[in-house]
Structures are given as structure tokens and as C-alpha cells.
Backbone as a printed PyTorch tensor [residue, N CA C, xyz], in Angstrom:
tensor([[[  0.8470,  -1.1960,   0.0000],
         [  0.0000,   0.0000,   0.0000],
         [  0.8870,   1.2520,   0.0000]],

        [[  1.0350,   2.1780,  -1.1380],
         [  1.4940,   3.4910,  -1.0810],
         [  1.3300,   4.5060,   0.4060]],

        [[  2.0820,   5.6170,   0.3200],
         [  2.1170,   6.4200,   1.7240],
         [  0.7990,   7.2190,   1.7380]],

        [[ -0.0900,   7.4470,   0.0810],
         [ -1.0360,   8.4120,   0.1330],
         [ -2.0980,   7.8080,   0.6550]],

        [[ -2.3120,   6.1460,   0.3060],
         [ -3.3200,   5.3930,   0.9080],
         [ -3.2500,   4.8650,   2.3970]],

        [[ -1.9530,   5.0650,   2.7890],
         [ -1.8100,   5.0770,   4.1200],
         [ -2.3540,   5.9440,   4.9040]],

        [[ -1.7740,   7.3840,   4.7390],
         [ -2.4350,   8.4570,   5.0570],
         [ -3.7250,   8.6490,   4.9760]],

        [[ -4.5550,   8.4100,   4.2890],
         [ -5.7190,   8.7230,   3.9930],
         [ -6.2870,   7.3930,   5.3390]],

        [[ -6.2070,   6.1460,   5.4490],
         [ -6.8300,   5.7580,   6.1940],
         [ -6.5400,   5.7160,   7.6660]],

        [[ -5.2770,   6.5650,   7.9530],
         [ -4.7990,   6.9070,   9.3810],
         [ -5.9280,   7.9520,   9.6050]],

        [[ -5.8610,   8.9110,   8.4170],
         [ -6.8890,   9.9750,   8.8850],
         [ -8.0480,   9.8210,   9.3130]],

        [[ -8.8070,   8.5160,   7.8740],
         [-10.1000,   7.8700,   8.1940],
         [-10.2080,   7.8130,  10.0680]],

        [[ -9.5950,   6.8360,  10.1190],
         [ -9.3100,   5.9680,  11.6780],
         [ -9.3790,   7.4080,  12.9880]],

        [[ -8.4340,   7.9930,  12.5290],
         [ -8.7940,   9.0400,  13.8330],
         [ -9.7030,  10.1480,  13.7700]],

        [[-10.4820,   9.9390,  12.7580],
         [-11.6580,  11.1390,  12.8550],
         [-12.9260,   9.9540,  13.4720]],

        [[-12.3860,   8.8880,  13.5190],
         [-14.0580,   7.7430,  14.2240],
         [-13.2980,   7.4120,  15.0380]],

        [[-12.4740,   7.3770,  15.9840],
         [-11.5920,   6.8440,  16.9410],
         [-12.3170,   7.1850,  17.9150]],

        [[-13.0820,   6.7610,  19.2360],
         [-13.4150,   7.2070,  20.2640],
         [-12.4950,   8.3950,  21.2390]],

        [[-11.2390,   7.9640,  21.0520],
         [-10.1290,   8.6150,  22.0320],
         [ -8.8020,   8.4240,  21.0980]],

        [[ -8.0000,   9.4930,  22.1230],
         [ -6.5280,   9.3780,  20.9570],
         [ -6.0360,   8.1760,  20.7880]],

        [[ -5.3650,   8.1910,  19.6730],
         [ -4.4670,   6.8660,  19.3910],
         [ -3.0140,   7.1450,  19.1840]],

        [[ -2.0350,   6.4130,  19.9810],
         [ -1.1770,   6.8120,  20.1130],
         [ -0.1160,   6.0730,  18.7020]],

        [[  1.0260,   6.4280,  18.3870],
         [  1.2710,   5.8390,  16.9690],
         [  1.8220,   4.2500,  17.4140]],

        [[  2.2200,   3.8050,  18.6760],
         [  2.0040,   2.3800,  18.5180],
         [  0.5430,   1.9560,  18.1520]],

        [[ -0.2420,   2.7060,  18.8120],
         [ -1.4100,   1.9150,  18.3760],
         [ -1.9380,   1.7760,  17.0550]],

        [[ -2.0150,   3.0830,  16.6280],
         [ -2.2530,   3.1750,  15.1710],
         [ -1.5130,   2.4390,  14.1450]],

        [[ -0.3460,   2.1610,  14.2950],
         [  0.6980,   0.7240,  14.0200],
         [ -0.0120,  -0.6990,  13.8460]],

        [[ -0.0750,  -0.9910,  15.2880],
         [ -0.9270,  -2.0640,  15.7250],
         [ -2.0060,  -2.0370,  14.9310]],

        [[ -3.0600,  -1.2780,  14.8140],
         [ -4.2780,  -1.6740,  13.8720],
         [ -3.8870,  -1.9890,  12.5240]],

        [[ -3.4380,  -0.6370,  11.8970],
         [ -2.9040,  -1.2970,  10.5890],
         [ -2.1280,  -2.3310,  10.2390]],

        [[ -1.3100,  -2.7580,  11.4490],
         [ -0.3470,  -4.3460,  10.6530],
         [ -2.0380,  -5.7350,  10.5890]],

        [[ -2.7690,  -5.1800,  11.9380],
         [ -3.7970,  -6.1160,  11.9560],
         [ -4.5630,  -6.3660,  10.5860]],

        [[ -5.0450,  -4.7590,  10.1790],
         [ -5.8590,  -5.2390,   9.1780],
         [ -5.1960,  -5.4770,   7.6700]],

        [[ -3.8090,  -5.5990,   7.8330],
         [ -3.1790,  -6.0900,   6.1340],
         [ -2.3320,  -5.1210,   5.6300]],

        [[ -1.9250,  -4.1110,   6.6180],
         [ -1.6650,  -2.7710,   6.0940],
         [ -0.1000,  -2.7160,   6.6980]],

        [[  0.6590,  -3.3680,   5.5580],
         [  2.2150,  -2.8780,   6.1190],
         [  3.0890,  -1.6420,   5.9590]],

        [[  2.7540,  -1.7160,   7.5730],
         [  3.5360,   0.3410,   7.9290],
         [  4.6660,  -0.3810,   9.0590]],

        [[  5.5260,   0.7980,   8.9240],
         [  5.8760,   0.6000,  10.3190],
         [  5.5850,   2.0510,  10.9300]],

        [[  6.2000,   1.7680,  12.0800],
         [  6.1880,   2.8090,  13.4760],
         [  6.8090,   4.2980,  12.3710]],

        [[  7.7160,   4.0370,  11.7430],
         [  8.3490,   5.3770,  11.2220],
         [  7.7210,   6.1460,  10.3040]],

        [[  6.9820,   5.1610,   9.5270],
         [  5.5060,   5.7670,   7.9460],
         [  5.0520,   6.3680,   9.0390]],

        [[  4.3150,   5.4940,  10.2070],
         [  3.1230,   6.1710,  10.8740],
         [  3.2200,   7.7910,  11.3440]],

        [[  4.7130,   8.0470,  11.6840],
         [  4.9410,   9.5400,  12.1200],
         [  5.1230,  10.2680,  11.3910]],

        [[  5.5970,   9.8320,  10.2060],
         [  6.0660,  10.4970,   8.8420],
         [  4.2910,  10.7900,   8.5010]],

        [[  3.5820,  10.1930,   8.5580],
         [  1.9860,  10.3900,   7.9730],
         [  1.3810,  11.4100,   8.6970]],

        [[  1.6710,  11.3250,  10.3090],
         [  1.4220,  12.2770,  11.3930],
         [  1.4960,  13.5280,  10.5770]],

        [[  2.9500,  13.7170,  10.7450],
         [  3.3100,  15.3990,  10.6090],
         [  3.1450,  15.6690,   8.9590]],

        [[  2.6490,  14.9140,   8.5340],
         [  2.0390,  15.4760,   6.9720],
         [  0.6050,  15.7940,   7.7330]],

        [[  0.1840,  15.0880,   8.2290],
         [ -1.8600,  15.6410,   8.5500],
         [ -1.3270,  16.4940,   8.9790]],

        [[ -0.6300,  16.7000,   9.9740],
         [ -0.4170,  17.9240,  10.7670],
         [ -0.6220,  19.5490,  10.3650]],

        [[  0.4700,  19.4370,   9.1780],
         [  0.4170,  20.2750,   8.7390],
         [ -0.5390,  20.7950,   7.6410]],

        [[ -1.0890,  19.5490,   7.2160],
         [ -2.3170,  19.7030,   6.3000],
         [ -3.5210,  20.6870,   7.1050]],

        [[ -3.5130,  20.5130,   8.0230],
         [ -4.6650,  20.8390,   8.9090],
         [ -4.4610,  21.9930,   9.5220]],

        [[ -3.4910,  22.6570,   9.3970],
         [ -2.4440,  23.7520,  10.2010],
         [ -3.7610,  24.9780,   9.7580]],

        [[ -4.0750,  25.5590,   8.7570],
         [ -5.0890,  26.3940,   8.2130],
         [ -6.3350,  26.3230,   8.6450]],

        [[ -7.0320,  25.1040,   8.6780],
         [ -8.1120,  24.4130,   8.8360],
         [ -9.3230,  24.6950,   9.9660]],

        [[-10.6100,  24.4970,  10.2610],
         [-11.0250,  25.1280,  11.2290],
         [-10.7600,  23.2770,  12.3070]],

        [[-10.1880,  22.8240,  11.8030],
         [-10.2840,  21.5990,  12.6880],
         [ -8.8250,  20.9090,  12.4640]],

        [[ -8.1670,  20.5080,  13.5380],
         [ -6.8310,  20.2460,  13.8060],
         [ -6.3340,  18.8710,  14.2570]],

        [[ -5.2840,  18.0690,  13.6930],
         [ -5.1950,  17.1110,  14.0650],
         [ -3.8840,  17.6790,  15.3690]],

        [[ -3.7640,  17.0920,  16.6740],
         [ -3.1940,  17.7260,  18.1650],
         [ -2.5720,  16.3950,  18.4970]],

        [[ -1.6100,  16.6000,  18.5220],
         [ -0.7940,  15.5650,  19.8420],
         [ -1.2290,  15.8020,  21.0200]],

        [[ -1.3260,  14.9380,  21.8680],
         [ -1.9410,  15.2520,  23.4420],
         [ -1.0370,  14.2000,  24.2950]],

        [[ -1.5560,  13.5870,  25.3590],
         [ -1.0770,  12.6230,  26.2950],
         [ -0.8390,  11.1910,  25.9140]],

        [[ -2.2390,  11.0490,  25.0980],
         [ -2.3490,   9.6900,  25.0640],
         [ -2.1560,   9.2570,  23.6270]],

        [[ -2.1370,  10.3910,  22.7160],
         [ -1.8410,  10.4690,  21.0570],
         [ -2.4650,  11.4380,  20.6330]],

        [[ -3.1240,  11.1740,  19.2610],
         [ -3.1300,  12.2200,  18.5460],
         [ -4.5030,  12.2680,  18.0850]],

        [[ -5.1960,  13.0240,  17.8100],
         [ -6.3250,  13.1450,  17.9350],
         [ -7.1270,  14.1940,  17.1750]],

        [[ -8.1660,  14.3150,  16.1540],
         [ -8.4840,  15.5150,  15.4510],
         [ -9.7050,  16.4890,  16.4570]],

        [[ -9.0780,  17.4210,  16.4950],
         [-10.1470,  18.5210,  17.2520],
         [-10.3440,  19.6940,  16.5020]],

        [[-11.5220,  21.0580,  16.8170],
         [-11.7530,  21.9160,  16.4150],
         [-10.5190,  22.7570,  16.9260]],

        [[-10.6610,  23.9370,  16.6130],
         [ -9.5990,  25.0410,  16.5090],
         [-10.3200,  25.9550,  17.8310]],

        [[ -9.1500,  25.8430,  19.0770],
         [ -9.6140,  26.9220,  20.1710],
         [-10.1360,  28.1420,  20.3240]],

        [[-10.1520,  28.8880,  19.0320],
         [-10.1560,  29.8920,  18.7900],
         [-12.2000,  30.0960,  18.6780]],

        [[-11.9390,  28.7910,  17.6250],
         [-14.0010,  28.5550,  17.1220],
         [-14.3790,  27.8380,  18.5590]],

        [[-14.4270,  27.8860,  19.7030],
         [-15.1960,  26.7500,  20.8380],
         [-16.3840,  27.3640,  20.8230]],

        [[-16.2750,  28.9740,  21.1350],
         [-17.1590,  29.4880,  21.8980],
         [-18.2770,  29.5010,  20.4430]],

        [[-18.2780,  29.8640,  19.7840],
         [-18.9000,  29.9530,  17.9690],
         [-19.8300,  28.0120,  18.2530]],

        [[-19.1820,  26.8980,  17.7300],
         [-19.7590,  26.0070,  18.3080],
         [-20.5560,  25.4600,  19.5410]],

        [[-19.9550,  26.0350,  20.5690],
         [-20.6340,  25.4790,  21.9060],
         [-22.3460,  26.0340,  21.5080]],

        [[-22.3480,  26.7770,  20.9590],
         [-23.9350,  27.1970,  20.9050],
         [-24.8240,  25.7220,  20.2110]],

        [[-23.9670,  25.1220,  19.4160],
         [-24.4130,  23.8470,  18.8560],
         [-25.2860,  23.0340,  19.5520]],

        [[-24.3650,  22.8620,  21.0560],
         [-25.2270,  22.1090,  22.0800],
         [-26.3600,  22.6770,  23.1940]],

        [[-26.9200,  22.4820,  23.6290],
         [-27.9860,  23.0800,  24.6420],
         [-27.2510,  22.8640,  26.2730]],

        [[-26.7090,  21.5580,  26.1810],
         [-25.8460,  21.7780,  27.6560],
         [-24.7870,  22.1270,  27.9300]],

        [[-25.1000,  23.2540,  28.6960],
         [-23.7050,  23.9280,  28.7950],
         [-22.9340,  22.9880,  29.9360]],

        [[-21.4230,  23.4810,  29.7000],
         [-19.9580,  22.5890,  30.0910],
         [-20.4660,  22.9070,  31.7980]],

        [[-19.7830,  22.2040,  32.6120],
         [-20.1500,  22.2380,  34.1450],
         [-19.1510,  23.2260,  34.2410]],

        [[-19.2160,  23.9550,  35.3510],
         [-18.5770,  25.2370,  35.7100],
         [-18.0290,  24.6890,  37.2400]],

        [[-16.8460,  25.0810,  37.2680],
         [-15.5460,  24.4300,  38.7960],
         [-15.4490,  25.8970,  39.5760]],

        [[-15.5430,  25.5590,  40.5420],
         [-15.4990,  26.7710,  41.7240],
         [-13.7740,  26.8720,  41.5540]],

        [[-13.9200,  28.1320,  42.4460],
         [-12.4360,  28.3980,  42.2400],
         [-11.5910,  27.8200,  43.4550]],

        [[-12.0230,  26.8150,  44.5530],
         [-12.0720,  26.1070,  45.2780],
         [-10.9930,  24.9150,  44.6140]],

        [[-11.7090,  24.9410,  43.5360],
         [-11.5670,  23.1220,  43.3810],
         [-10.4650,  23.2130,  41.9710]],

        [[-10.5240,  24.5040,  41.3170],
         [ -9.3510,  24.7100,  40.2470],
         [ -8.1360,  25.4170,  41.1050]],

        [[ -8.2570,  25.8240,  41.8280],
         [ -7.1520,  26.1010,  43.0510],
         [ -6.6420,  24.8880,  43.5380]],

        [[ -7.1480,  23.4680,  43.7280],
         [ -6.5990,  22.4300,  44.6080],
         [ -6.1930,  22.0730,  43.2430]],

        [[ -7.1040,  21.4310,  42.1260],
         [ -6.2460,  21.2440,  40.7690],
         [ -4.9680,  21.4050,  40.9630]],

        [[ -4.6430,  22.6970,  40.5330],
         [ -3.3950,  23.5610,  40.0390],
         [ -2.6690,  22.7260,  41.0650]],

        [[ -2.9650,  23.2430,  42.0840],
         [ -1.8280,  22.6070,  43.0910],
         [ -1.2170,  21.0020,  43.2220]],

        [[ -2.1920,  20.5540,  42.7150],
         [ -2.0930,  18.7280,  42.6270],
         [ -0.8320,  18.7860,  41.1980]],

        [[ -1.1840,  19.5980,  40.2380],
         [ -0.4520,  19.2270,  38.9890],
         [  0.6410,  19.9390,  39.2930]],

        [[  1.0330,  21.0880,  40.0370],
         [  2.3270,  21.5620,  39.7150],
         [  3.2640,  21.3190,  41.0710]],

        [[  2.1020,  20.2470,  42.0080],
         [  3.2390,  20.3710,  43.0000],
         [  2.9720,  18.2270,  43.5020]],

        [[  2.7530,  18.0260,  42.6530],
         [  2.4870,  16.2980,  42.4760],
         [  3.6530,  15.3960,  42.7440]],

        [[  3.8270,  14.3760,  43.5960],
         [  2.9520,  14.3420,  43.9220],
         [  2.8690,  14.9500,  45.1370]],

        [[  1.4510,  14.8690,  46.1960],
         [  0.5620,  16.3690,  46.6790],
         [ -0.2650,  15.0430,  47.8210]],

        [[ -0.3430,  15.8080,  49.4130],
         [ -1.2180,  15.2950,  49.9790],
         [ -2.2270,  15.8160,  50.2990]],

        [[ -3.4150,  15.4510,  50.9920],
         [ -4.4830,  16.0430,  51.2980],
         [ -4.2350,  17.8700,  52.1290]],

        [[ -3.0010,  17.0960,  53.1070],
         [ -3.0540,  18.2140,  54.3490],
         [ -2.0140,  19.1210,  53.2870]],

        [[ -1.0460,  18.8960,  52.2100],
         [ -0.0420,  19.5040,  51.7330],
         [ -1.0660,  20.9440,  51.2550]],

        [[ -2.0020,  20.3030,  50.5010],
         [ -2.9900,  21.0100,  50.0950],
         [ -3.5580,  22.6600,  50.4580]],

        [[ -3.9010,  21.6860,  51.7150],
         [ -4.4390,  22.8020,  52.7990],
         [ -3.5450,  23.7070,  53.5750]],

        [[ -2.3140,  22.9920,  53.6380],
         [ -1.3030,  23.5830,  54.4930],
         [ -1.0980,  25.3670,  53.5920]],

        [[ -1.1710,  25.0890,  52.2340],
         [ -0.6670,  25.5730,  51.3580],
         [ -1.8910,  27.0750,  51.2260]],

        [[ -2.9510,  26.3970,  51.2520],
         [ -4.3520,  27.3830,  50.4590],
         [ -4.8300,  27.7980,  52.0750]],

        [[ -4.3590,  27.1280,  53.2360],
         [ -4.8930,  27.8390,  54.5060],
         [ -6.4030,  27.9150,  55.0630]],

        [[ -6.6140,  26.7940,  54.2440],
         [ -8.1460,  26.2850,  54.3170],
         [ -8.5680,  25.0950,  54.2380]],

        [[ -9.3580,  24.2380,  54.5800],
         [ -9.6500,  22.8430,  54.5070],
         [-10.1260,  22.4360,  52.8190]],

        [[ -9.9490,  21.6050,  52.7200],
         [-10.1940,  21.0910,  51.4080],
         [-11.7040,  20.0240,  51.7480]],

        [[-12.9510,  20.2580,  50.9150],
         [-13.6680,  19.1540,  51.0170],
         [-13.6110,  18.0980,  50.4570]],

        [[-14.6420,  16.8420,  50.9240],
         [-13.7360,  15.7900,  50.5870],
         [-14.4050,  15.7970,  49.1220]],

        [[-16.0870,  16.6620,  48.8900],
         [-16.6570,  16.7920,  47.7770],
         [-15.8300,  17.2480,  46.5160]],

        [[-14.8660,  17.9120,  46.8360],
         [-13.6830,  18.4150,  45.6070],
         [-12.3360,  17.4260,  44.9490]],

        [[-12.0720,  16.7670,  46.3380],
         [-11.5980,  15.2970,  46.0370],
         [-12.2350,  14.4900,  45.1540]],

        [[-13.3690,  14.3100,  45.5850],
         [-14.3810,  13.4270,  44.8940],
         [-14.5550,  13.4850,  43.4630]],

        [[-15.1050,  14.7270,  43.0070],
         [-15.0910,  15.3630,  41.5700],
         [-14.0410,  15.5080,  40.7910]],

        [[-12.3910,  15.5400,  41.9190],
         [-11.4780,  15.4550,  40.5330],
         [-11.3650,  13.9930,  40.0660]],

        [[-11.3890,  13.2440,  40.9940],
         [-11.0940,  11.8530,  40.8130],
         [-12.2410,  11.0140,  39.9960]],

        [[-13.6510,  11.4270,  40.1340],
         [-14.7500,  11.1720,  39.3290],
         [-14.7550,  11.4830,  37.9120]],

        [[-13.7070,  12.8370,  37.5840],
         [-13.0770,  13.0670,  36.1130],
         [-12.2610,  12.4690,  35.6820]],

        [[-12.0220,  11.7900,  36.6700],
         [-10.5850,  11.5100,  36.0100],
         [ -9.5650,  12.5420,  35.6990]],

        [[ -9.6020,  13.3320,  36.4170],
         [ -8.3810,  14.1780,  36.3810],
         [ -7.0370,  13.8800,  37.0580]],

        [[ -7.9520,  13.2360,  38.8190],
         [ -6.4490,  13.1820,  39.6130],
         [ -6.7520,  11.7680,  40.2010]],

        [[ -5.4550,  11.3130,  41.0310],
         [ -5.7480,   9.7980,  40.9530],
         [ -4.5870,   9.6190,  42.3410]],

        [[ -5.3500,   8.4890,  43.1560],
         [ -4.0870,   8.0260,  44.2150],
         [ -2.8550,   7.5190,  43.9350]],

        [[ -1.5230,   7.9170,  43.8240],
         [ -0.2110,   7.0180,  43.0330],
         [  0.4470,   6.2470,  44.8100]],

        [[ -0.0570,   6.3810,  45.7200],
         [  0.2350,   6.0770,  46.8360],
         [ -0.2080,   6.8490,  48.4590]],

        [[  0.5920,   6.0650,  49.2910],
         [  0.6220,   6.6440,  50.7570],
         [  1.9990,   7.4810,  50.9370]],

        [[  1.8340,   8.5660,  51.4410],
         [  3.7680,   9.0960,  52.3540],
         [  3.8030,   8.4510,  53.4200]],

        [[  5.0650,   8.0500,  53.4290],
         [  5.1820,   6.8020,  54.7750],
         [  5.6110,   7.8170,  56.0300]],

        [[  4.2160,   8.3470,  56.8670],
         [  4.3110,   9.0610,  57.7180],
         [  2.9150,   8.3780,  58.9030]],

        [[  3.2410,   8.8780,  59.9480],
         [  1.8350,   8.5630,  60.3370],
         [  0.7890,   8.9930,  59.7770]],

        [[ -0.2630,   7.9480,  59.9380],
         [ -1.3830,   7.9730,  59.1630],
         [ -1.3060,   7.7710,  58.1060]],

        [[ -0.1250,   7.4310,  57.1080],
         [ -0.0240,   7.0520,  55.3030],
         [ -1.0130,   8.0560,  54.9820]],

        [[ -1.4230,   9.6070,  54.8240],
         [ -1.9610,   9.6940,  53.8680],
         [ -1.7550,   9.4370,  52.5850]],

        [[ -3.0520,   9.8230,  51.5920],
         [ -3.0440,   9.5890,  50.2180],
         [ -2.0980,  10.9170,  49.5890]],

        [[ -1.3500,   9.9930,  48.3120],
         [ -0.6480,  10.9510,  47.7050],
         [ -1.1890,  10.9850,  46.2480]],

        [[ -1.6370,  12.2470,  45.7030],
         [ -2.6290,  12.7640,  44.5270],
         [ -1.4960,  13.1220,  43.1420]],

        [[ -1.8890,  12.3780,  42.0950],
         [ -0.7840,  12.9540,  40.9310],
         [ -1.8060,  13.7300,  39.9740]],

        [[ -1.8300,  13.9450,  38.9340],
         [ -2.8260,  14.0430,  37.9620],
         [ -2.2790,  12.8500,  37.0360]],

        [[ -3.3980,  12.6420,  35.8550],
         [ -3.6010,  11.4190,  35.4680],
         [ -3.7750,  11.9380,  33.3700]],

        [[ -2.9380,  11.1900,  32.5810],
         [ -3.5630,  11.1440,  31.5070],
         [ -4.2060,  12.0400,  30.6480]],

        [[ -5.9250,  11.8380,  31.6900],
         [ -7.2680,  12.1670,  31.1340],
         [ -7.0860,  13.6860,  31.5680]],

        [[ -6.2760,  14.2790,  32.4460],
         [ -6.5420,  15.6210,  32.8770],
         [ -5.4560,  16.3190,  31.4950]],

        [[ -4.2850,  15.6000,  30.9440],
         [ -3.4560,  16.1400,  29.5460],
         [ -3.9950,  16.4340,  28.9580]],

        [[ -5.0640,  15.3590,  28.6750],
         [ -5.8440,  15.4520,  27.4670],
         [ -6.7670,  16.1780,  26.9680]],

        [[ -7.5340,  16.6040,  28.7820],
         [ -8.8380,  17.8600,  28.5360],
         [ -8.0280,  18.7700,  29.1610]],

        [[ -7.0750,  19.0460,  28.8580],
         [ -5.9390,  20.5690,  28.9150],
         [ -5.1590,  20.5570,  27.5990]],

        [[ -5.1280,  19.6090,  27.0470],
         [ -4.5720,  19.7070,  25.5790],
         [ -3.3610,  19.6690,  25.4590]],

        [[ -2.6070,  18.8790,  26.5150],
         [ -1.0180,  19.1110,  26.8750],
         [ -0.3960,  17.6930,  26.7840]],

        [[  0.9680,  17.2890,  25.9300],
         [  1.3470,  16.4970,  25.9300],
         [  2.0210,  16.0380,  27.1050]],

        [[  2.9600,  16.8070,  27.6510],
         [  2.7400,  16.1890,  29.2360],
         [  3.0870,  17.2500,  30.0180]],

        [[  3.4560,  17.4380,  31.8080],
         [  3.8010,  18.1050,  32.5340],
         [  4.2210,  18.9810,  32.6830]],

        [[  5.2990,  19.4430,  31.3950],
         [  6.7620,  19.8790,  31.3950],
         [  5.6320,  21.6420,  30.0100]],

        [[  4.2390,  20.8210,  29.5070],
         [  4.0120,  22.3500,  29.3900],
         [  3.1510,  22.9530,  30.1850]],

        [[  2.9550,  22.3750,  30.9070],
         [  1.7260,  23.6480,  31.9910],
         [  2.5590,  24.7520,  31.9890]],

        [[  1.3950,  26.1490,  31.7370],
         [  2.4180,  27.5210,  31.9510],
         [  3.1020,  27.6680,  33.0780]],

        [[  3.9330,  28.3180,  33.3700],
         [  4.6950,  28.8320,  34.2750],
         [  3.8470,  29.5770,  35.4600]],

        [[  3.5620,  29.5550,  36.9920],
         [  3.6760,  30.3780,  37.9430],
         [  3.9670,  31.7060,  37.6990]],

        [[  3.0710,  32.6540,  37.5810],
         [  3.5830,  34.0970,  37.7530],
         [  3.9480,  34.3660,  38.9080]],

        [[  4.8690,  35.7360,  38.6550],
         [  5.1600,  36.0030,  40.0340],
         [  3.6130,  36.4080,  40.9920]],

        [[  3.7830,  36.0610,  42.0620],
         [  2.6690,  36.9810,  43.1730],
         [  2.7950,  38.7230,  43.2880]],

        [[  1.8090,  39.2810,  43.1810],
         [  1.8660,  40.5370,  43.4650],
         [  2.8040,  41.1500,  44.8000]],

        [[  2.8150,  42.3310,  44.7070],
         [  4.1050,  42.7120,  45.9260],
         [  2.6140,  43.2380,  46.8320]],

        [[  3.0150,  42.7570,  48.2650],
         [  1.7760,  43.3880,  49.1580],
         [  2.3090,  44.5400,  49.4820]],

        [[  0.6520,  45.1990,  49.6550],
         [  0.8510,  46.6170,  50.1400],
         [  0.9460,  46.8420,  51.5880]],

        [[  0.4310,  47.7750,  52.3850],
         [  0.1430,  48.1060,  53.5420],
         [ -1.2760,  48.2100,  53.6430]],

        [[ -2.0940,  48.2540,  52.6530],
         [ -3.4310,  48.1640,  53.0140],
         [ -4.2670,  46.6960,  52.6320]],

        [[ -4.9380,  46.5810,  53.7880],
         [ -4.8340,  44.7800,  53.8290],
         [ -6.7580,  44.7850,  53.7600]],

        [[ -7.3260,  45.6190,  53.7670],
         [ -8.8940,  45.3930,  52.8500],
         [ -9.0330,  44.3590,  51.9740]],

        [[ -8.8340,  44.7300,  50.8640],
         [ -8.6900,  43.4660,  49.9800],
         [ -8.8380,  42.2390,  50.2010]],

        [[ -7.3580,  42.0400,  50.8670],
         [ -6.7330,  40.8920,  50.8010],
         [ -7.7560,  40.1020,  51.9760]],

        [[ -8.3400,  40.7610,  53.1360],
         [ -9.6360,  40.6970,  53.8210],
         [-10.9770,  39.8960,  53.2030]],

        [[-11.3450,  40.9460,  52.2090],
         [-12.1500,  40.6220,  51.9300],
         [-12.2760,  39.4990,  50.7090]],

        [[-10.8220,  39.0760,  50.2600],
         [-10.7880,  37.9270,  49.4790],
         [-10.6070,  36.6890,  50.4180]],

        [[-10.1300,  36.8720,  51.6210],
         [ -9.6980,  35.3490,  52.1880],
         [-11.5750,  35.1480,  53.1990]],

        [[-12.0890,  35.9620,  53.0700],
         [-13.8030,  35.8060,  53.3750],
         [-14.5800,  35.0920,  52.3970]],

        [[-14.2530,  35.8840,  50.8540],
         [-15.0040,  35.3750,  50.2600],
         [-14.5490,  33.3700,  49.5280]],

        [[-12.9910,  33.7790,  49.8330],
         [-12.6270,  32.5050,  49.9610],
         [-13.1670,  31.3290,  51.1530]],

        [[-13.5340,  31.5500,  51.4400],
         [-13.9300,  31.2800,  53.0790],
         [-15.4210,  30.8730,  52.7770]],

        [[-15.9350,  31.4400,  52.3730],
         [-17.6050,  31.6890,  51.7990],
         [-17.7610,  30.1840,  50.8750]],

        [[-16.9070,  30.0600,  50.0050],
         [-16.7680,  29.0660,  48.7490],
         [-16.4020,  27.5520,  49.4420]],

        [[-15.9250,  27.7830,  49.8780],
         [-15.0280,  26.2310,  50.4630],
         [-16.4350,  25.9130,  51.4400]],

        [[-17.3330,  26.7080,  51.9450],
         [-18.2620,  26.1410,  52.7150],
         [-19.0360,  25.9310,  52.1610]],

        [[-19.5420,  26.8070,  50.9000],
         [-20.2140,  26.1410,  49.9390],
         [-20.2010,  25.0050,  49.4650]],

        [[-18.6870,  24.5270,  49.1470],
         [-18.5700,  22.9590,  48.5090],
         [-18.4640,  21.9120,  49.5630]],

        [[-18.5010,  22.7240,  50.8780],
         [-18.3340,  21.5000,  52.0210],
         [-19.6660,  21.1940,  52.5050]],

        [[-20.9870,  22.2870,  51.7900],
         [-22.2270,  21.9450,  51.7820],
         [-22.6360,  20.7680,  51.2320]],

        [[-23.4240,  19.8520,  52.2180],
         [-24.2150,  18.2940,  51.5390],
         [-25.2150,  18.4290,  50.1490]]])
């Protein structure tokens, strides 16, 4: 089979693919169904879609788990009208413990809290791990073994990041002033939220 008929049914394959396919896999199918590639066509085919699609309102993306065709970030908000249910919306509670799980992983319950100066509910635990975002990789051998939290995969993938090494960078923190209002009335309304999600 030529490289153009190759290509063409790699493309087929990952526009009906449930989830990414990574190029062993995409390998793997094609030697299955009669189709001799190796591992090196398959990447060589990659970065031809790649760039085919570079213009396009829809993009073929490397991610975590492979590669995968998606719309263009730019069109979400233009589409999302498509659907009637809108995306679930994360307190800033629970994208605050996020962040902290991915850039400071692995991460314990109390590391958490030690950190944000507030209790963590266990309802925010619950929901990352119900996404599949974050996941137990173990105990710290301390009293009590707590659980130690990594992020997982599925959280690369609905961030669009091939792995760790691109989450943006930490800005610096603002320089504090002498007038501490504000900063008052944010660790209240912070305060306000976390009881919200620690609501049954």
C-alpha cells in the first residue's frame, strides 16, 4: 500500500476513533488489518496531517495519550452554541486544589491545605477523581499514610497538553501593600466558597 493510501486511512481511523491513538497503536491496527507500515511511515503520515490541517477550522493535536483531530480553540465558543448543555462550571475552590495537585504532584491532602490555609472538602476530592483528572499514586510513609494525589492522563488530554513539562509557568505573586482590605475581603469570600462545597 502506497504512503497516500496510508495516510488517507490513518486519517479515516482518527476522525471515528473514540479517544486518541497513540502511533504504537495506530501501528498495531494497521499491521492487523493487512496494512504494512511501520512505526516510522506512521509519524512520517502524522506530521504530513499535521500540517495539512495547520489552516483548517479543525486540527489534528498531539496530546497525552496520542493524537487526535479537534476543532480550533479559537471557534469553541462559535460552536458550543451547537449544544444546549452547557460545560459544568468548577469553583475556584476546586481549580485552586487542581493547580496545586499538577504543579506540585505528587501532593497530599493536608499539603494542600497547608498551602491554600483552608480545609479542602472531601466533595472536591471526589469530583477530581470522578473526572478523572487526579488519581491516588500512593501513601507518604508518615503517620497515618496519607493519600498521595498525581494528575492522570485524562486531565493532559482535557488541557490539551502532551505532558507536565508544558503547563504555563507560575507568575510572580503581586508585591503586598500596607493596606490589607482586599486581601480581607478575598480570604472571606474565599472562606464563603469552600463552605459552599463542604455543603451536603
Amino acid at each position: 500500500m502506497q504512503n497516500q493510501q496510508i495516510k488517507q486511512l490513518i486519517e479515516a481511523v482518527l476522525f471515528v476513533a473514540e479517544a486518541p491513538m497513540s502511533v504504537a497503536q495506530l501501528t498495531d491496527y494497521l499491521l492487523a488489518h493487512g496494512v504494512d507500515a511501520t512505526r516510522k511511515t506512521v509519524r512520517e503520515v502524522l506530521v504530513e496531517l499535521e500540517h495539512d490541517y495547520q489552516e483548517r477550522g479543525v486540527q489534528l493535536q498531539e496530546i497525552a495519550s496520542g493524537y487526535r483531530f479537534q476543532t480550533r480553540a479559537e471557534l469553541g465558543g462559535i460552536i458550543a452554541n451547537l449544544w444546549q448543555e452547557k460545560p459544568p462550571r468548577y469553583s475556584q475552590a476546586l481549580l485552586e486544589t487542581l493547580a496545586l495537585i499538577a504543579y506540585r504532584q505528587p501532593i497530599t491532602r493536608g499539603d494542600i491545605e497547608e498551602i491554600r490555609g483552608v480545609s479542602v472538602s472531601s466533595q472536591i476530592m471526589k469530583t477530581l477523581q470522578e473526572r478523572g483528572w487526579v488519581k491516588v499514586i500512593g501513601h507518604r510513609e508518615v503517620p497515618g499514610r496519607p493519600q498521595l494525589y498525581a494528575t492522570t492522563n485524562e486531565f493532559l488530554d482535557y488541557f490539551n497538553l502532551k505532558d507536565l513539562s508544558e503547563l504555563p509557568a507560575i507568575p510572580e505573586p503581586p508585591t503586598r501593600t500596607a493596606n490589607t482590605g482586599p486581601v480581607a475581603q478575598e480570604t472571606t469570600a474565599e472562606t464563603a466558597t469552600e463552605e459552599s462545597e463542604s455543603a451536603p
